[in-house]
C-alpha positions in Angstrom: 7.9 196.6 280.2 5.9 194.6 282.6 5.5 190.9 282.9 3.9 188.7 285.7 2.7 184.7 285.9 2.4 182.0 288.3 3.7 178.8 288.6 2.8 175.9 290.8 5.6 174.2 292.7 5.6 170.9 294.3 7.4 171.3 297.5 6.3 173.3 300.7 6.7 177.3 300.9 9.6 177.2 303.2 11.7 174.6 300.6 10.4 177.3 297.8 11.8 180.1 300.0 15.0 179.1 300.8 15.8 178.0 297.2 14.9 181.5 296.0 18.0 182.6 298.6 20.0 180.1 297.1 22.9 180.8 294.6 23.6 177.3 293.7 20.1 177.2 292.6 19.5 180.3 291.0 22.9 180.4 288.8 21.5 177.3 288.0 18.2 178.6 286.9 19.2 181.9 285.4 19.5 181.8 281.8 23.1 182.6 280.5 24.4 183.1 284.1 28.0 182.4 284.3 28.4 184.2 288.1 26.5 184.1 291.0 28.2 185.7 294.2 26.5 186.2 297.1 28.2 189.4 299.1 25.3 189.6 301.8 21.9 188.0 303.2 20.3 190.5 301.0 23.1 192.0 298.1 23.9 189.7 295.0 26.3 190.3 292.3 25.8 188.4 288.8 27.4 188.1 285.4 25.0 187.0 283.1 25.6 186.5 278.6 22.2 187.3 276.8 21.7 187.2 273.5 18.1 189.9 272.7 18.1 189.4 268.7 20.8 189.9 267.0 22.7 191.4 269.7 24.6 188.6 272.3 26.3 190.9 275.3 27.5 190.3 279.1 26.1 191.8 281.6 27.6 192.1 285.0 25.0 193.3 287.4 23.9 193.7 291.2 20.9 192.5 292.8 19.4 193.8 296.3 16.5 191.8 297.8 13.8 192.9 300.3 13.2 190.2 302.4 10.9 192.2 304.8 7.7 190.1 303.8 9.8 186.7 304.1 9.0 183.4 303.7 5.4 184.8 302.1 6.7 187.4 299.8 10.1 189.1 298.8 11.0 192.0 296.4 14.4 192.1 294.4 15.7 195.2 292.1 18.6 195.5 290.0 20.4 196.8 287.5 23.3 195.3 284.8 25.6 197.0 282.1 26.4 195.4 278.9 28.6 197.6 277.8 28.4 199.2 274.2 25.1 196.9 274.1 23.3 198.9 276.7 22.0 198.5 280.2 19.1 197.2 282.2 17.6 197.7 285.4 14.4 196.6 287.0 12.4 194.8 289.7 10.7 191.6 290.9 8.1 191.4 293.7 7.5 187.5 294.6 4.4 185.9 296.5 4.2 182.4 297.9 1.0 180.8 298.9 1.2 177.4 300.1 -1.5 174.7 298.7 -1.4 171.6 300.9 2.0 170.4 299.9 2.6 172.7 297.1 3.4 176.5 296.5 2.1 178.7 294.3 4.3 181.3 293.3 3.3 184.2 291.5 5.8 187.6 290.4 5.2 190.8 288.9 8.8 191.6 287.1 9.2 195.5 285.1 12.8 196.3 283.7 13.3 199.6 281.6 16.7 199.1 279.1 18.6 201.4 277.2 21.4 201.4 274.7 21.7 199.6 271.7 19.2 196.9 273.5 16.4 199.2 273.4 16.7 199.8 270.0 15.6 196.3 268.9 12.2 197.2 268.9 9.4 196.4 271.6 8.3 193.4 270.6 11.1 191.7 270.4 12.5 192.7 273.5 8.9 191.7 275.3 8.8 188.5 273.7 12.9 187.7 274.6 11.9 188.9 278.2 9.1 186.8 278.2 11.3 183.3 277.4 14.2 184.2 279.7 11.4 184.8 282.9 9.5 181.3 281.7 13.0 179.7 281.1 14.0 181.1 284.9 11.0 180.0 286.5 10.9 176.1 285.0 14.0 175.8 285.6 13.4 176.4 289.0 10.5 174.9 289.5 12.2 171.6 287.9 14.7 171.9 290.3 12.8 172.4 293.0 10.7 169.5 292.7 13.9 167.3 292.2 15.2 168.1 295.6 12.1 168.4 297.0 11.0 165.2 299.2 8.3 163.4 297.6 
């Protein structure tokens, strides 16, 4: 499953940047996320409670960024078990492209699940995946904007 969008942020790339690096902020942003600990500059461990369809589980994951094309672009992958309701894994690669005072940031996200999950059928699992990434990113966005000087 792939997904990708932009989203225009009003706040410079370098205030867009660091609060992509930041757990506050991301725990924050991240839908159902309940844990957010930070182990390095670039390793992240999360527990996260999702509910895909009828099916609610809690996934305790790790996430390992690439910050190699910082502040312009990054690249995260991960994976999370859910127990008897299945596992996840998958990737994120992140651009920022400053516009005057504000950043556009576009992603291109693909996950692969398994388990019990991946038995709800296509559809619903796109669609669910679709709300959680929107729900993510306007979150942050919102957040972003608050802090962000005006």
């Amino acid at each position: 499953m792939e997904l990708q969008d932009e989203i225009v942020i009003h706040a410079t790339k370098e205030v867009v940047y660091a609060a992509l690096n930041s757990p506050e902020v991301l725990q924050q942003c991240i839908p159902g996320c309940e844990e957010l600990i930070k182990h390095s500059e670039t390793e992240l461990e999360a527990k996260v409670v999702l509910k895909v369809g009828p099916v609610k589980a809690r996934f305790s994951g790790n996430v390992v960024l690439d910050q190699s094309g910082a502040p312009d672009a990054f690249s995260l992958t991960g994976q999370g078990n859910g127990g008897s309701a299945g596992h996840a894994k998958g990737g994120a690669d992140v651009t920022l492209t400053s516009e005057g005072e504000t950043t556009v940031l576009r992603y291109e996200a693909r996950a692969e699940i398994g388990g019990k999950l991946a038995q709800l059928g296509s559809r619903l699992i796109q669609s669910t995946a679709r709300k959680l990434a929107s729900k993510f990113f306007k979150s942050f966005a919102d957040v972003v904007n608050e802090a962000a000087p005006v």
